[in-house]
ZAMARGU-4260 file (C-alpha; in steps of 0.2 Angstrom, whole numbers, plus 5000, padded with zeros to 4 digits):
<rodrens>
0) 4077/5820/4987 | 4088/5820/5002 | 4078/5827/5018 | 4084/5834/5035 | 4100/5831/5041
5) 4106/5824/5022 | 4097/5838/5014 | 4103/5853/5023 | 4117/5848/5036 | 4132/5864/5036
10) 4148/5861/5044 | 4165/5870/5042 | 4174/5855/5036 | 4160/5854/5021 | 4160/5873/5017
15) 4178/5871/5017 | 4179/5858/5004 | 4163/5867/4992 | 4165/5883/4997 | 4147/5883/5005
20) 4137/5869/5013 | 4120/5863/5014 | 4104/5866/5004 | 4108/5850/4996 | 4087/5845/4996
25) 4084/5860/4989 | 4097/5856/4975 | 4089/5839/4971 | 4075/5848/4970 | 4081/5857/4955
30) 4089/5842/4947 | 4070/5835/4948 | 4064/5853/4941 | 4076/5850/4926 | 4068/5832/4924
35) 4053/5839/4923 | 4057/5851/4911 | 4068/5840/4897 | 4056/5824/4900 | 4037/5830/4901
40) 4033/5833/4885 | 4036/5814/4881 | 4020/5810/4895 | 4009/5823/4885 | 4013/5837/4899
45) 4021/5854/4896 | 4037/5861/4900 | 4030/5878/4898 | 4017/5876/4912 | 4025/5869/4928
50) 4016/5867/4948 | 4026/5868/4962 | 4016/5862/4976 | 4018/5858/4994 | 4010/5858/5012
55) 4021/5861/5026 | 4038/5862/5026 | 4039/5857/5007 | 4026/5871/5004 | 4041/5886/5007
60) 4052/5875/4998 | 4040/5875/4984 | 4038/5894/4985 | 4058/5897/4985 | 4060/5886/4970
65) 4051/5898/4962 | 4058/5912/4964 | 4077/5906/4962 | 4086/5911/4947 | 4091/5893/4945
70) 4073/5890/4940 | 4073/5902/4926 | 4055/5906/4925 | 4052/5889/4924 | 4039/5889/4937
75) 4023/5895/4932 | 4013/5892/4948 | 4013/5888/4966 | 4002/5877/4977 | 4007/5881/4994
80) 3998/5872/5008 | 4002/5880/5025 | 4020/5884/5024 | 4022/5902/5013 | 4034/5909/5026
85) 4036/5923/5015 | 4043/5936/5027 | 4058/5925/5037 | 4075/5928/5036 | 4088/5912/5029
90) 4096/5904/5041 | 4115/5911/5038 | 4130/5899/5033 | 4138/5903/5051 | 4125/5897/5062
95) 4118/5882/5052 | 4137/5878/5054 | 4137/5879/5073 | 4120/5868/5074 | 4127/5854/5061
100) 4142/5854/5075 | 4129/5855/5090 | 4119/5839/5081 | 4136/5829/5080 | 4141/5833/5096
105) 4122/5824/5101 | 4125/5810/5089 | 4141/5805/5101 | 4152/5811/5085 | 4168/5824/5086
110) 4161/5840/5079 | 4177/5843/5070 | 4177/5824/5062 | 4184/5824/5042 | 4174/5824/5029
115) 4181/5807/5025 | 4178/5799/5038 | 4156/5806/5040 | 4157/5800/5021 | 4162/5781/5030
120) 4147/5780/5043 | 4134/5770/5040 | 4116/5780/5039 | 4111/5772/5058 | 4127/5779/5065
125) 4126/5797/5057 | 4106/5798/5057 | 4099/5800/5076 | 4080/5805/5083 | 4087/5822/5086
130) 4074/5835/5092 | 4069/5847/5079 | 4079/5862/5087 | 4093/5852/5083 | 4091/5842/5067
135) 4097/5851/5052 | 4082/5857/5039 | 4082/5873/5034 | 4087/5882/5021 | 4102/5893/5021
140) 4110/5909/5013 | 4123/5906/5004 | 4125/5920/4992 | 4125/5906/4976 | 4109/5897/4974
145) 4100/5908/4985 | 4105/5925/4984 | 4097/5934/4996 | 4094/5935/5015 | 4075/5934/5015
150) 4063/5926/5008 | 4053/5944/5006 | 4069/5950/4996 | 4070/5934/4985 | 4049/5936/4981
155) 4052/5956/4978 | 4065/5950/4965 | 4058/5934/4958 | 4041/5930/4956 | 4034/5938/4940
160) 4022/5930/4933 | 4020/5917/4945 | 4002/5911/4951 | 3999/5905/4970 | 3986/5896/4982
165) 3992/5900/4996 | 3982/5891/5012 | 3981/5888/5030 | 3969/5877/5039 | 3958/5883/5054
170) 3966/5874/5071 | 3987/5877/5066 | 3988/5894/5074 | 3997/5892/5091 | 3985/5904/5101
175) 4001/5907/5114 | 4014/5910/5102 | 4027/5922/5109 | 4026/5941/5099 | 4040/5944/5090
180) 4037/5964/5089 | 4027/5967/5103 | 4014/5981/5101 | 4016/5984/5118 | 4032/5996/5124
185) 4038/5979/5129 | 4040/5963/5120 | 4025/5953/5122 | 4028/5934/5131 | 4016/5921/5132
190) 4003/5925/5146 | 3996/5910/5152 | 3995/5891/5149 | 3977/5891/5144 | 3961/5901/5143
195) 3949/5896/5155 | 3937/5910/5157 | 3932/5927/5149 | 3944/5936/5163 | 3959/5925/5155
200) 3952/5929/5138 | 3953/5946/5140 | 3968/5946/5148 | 3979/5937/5135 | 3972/5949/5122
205) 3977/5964/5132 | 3994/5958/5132 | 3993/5954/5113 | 3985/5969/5108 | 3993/5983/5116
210) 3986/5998/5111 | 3975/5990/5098 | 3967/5984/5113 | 3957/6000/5119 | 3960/6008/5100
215) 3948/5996/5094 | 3937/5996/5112 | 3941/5974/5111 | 3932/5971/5126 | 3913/5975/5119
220) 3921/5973/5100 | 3922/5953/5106 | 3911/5948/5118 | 3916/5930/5127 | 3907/5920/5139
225) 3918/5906/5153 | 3910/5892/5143 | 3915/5897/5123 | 3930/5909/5129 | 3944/5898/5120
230) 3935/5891/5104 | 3933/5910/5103 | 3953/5913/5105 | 3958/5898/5095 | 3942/5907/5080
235) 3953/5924/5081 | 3971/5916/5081 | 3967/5906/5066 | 3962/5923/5056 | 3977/5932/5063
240) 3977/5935/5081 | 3991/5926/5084 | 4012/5931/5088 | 4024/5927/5076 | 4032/5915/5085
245) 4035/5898/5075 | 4024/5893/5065 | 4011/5906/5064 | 4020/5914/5053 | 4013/5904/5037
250) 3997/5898/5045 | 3985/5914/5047 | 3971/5919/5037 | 3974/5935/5036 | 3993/5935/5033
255) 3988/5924/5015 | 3976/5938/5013 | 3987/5952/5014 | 4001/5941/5005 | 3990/5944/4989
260) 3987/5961/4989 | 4007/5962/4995 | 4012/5952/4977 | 3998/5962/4966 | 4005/5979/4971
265) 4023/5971/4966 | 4020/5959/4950 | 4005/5965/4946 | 4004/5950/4933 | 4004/5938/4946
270) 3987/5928/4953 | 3984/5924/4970 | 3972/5915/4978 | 3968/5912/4998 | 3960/5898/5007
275) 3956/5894/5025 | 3953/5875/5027 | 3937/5872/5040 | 3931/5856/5039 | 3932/5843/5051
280) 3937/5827/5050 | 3924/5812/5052 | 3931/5801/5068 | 3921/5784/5077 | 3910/5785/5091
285) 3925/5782/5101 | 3934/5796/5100 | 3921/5809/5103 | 3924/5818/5119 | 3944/5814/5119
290) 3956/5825/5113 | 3954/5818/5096 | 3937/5824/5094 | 3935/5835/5080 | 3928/5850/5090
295) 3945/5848/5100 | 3954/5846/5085 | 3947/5859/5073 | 3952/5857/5056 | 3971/5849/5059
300) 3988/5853/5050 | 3988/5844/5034 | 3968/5837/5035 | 3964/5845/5018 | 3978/5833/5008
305) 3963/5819/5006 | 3954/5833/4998 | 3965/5840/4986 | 3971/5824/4979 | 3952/5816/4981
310) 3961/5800/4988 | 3946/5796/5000 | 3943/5778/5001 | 3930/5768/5011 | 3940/5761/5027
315) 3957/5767/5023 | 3962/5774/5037 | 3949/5762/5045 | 3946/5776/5057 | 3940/5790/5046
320) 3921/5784/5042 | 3920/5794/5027 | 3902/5803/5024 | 3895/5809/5008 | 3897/5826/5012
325) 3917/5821/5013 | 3916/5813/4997 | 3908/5828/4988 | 3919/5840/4995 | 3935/5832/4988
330) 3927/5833/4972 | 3925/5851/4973 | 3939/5855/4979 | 3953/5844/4968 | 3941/5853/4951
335) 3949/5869/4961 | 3965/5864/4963 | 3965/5853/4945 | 3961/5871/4936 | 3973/5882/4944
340) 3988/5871/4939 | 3980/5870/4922 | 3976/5888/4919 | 3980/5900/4935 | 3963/5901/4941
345) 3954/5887/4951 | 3938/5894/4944 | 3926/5886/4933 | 3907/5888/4930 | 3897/5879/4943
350) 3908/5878/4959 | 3906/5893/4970 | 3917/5910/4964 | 3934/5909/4974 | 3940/5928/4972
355) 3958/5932/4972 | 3967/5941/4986 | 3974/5954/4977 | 3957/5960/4973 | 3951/5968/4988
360) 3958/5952/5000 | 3949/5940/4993 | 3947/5924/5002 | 3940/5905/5002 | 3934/5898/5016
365) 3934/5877/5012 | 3922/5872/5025 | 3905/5859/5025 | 3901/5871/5010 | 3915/5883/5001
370) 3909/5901/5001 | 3921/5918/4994 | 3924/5933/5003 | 3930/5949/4999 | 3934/5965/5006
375) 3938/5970/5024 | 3923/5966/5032 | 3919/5977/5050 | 3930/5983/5064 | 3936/5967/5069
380) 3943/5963/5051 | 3951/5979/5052 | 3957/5975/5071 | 3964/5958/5063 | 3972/5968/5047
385) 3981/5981/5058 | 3987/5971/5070 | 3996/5957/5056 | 4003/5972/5047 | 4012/5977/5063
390) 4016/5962/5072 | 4023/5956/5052 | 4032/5973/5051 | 4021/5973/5033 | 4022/5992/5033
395) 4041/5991/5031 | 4040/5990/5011
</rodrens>
């Protein structure tokens, strides 16, 4: 599969000669879809029961693929791993165009350069260590293979009867993430660099909230001390606190939660399931105390894919001195995600009951031990729940 810069690079010069660029990762993607779906049969698999699964940046891929009428329903399920981005816009044609001409003009190369002559470069000429604000990735709208300007529009239109996990892991949610919105009667900016006492605390959350702030009485609704003040703010950003600045848009609790109810009211024939990852990593006696410290760390992007694929191993990485606990949680929670891809429902007699979101937003939390929740559960639930439906614009349906 072509990534980055070969997956998804626009320029004029290309949309000229195609009538559209980019999005060519996302069309090898297909090309593997169709693999799939003439071959699998031959390896005892079935065409008729397709995952799509992905962490990251492969997870919305995963998610468009989908929805996409060039999958033709052939998608029956979605894993998505921290990256259901499910409210964005694409990117348009016009300025994925300017930022393929922005990333040549940092490579040394003329912007307005043939297509001929990029076709000649070598991989180590074309290809630089561009930051990620300039290196082409993302998907764009190009009124052909995807036809519509958000991602919300194209799951309004295209998901029926299409399972999901949808997951975020607790220490991905930038606690100082700008506000998109802004609740207040001006947008809400980042505040301050870090949260060092219950004064910041509050502060910061005053400036978020806006008028949720005293609606809710936040002040003795959370109570903080200097000493636990940010674990407490990193806790709350993790479950939804956060602005939707970047990355927070797919790695909340609370906006998976919602997402289920979101997709029940709309393809009421879909099933969706929602999991916050909490377990720490084990890490030598070294490392306790640094920065890479578990209890510094939380539960780090991308932490569960040991888990889900049950890959642990003694000494590989030889860093990771894997404990039993580890061991048996990988067990448990590769049966969950072995039985949704087999039936839609990771559930199976014996592991602990993981309810759906769209039943009252359900939710898993994956932790030391794996325990269900369900319902909106006391003011600061609710707090968390109002404040994602406006800072999300969710009420806009």
């Amino acid at each position: 599969q072509r990534l980055n810069l070969f997956g998804y690079l626009c320029l004029p010069q290309l949309t000229r000669e195609q009538g559209t660029s980019g999005n060519y990762g996302l069309m090898d993607q297909f090309k593997a879809l169709d693999w799939v779906s003439e071959n699998i049969s031959a390896f005892g698999g079935d065409p008729d029961n397709i995952t799509a699964g992905g962490q990251s940046g492969g997870a919305l891929k995963c998610c468009v693929m989908a929805a996409l009428p060039a999958s033709r329903g052939r998608i029956k399920r979605v894993i998505n791993q921290s990256g259901n981005k499910w409210m964005i816009p694409f990117k348009s044609l016009k300025s994925q165009e300017e930022l393929g001409k922005r990333y040549l003009r940092y490579a040394g190369i003329d912007p307005d350069i043939s297509v001929e002559e990029l076709r000649n470069m070598g991989t180590h000429t074309l290809y630089k260590d561009a930051p990620r604000v300039l290196l082409p990735g993302d998907m764009v709208y190009d009124s052909d293979l995807i036809p519509y300007r958000s991602v919300r529009e194209l799951f309004e239109h295209g998901l029926e009867n299409v399972d999901f996990i949808n997951g975020a892991d607790d220490g991905e949610a930038e606690v100082f993430a700008e506000s998109v919105s802004g609740l207040n009667e001006v947008p809400v900016r980042k505040f301050i660099n870090g949260i060092r006492s219950s004064m910041d605390f509050y502060a910061h959350y005053r400036n978020l909230l806006g008028t949720l702030y005293d609606k809710y009485d936040f002040g003795n609704l959370v109570k903080v001390t200097d000493e636990n003040a940010w674990d407490m703010a990193r806790f709350l950003a993790n479950r939804g606190l956060c602005g939707s600045e970047g990355m927070n848009v797919s790695r909340n609790l609370m906006l998976n939660r919602y997402f289920g109810m979101y997709m029940r009211e709309r393809h009421p024939g879909n099933h969706c399931y929602s999991y916050l990852w909490t377990h720490q990593l084990p890490c030598p006696q070294e490392d306790k105390g640094t920065p890479l410290d578990p209890a510094n760390t939380l539960a780090w992007h991308s932490t569960e894919l040991w888990f889900t694929f049950a890959s642990l191993r003694e000494g590989i990485p030889p860093h990771r001195p894997w404990r039993e606990i580890d061991y048996r949680l990988a067990d448990i929670i590769s049966t969950y995600w072995a039985n949704f891809i087999k039936t839609g429902n990771p559930n199976e007699e014996g592991l602990p009951w993981w309810p759906e979101s769209g039943a009252d937003y359900g939710y898993m939390e994956l932790g030391d031990t794996c325990s269900g929740h369900q319902g909106i559960d006391g003011e600061l639930e609710q707090l968390i729940l109002e404040f994602v439906r406006a800072e999300y614009k969710l009420e806009e349906r």
